[in-house]
LUMKE-432904 format. One record per residue (C-alpha): residue number from 1; residue in one letter; chain; y negated, z negated, x negated. Coordinates in pm, whole numbers, plus 50000, padded with zeros to 5 digits. Each point is the difference from the previous one (the first is absolute). Layout:
BEGIN
{zagu NUM, 'A', 'A', {Y, Z, X}}
...
This chain:
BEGIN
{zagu 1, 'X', 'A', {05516, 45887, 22730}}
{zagu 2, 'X', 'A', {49721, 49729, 49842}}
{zagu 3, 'X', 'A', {49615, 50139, 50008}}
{zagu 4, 'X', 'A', {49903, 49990, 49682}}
{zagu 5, 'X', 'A', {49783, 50266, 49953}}
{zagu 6, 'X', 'A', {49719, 50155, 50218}}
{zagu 7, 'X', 'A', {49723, 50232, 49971}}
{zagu 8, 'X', 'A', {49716, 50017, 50239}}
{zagu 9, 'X', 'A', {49782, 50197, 49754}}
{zagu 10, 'X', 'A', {49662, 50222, 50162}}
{zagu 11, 'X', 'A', {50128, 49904, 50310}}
{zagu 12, 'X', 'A', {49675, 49955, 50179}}
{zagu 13, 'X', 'A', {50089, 49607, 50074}}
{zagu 14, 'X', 'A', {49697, 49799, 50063}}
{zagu 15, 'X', 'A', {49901, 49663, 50110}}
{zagu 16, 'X', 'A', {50143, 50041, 50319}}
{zagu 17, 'X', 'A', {50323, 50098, 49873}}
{zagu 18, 'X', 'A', {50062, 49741, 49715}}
{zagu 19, 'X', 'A', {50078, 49773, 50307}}
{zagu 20, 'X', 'A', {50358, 50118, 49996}}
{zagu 21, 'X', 'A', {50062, 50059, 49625}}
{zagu 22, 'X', 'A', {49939, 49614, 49984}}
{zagu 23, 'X', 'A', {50225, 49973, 50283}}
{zagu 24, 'X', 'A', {50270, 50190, 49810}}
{zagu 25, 'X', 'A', {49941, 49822, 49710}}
{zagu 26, 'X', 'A', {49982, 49650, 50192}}
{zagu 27, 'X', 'A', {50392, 50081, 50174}}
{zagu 28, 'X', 'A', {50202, 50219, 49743}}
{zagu 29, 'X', 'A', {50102, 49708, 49760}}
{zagu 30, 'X', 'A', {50123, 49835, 50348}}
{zagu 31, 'X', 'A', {50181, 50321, 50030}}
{zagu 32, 'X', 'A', {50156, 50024, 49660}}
{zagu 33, 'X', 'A', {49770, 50255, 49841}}
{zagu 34, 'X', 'A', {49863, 49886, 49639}}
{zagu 35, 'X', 'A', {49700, 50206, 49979}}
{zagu 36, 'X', 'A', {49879, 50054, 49645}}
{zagu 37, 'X', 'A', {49777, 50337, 50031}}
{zagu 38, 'X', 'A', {49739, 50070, 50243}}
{zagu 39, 'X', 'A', {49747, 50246, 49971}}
{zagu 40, 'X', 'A', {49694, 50056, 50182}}
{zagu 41, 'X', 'A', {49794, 50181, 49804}}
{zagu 42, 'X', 'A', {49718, 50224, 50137}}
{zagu 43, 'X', 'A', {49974, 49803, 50350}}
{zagu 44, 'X', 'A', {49656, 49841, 50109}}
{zagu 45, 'X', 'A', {50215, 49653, 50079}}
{zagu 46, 'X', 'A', {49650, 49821, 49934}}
{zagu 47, 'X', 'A', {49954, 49670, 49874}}
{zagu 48, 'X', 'A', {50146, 49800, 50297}}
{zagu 49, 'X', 'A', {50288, 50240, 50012}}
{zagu 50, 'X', 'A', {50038, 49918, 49660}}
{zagu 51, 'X', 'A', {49971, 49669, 49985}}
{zagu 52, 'X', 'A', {50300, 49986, 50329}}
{zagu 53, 'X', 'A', {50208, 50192, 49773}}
{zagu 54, 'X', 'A', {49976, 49792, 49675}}
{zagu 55, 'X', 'A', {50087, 49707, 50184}}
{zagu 56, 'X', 'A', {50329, 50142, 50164}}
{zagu 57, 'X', 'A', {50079, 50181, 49699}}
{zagu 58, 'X', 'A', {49956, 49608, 49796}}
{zagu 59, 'X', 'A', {50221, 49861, 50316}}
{zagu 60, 'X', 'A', {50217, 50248, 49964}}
{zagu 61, 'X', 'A', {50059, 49912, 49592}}
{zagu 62, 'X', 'A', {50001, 49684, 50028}}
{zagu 63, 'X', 'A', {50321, 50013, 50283}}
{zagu 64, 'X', 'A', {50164, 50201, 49759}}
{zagu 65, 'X', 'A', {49958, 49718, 49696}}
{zagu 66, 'X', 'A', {50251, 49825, 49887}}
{zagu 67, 'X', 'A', {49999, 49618, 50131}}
């Protein structure tokens, strides 16, 4: 089973949670997952959290990218 999917809605994630979201993110196209839908909405992830998690997700899309 591929994670495609995953919903981490109102889940009272914050700054010092997004830590392992990226790290999810970072490791599941190494594992075979092709994540296309994440969402985080109403979480205080803050700007740095933020910020982490746009990068991995970019990382992430760019893996999957045809060469």
């Amino acid at each position: 089973m591929r994670l495609r999917s995953l919903s981490l809605r109102a889940n009272g994630i914050g700054a010092d949670e997004v830590d392992a979201i990226v790290e999810m993110v970072r490791t599941s196209h190494s594992l075979g997952h092709s994540l296309t839908f994440l969402d985080l909405r109403s979480n205080a992830l803050g700007d740095e959290g933020c910020k982490a998690l746009t990068q991995a997700l970019s990382d992430h899309a760019q893996a999957g990218a045809p060469r």
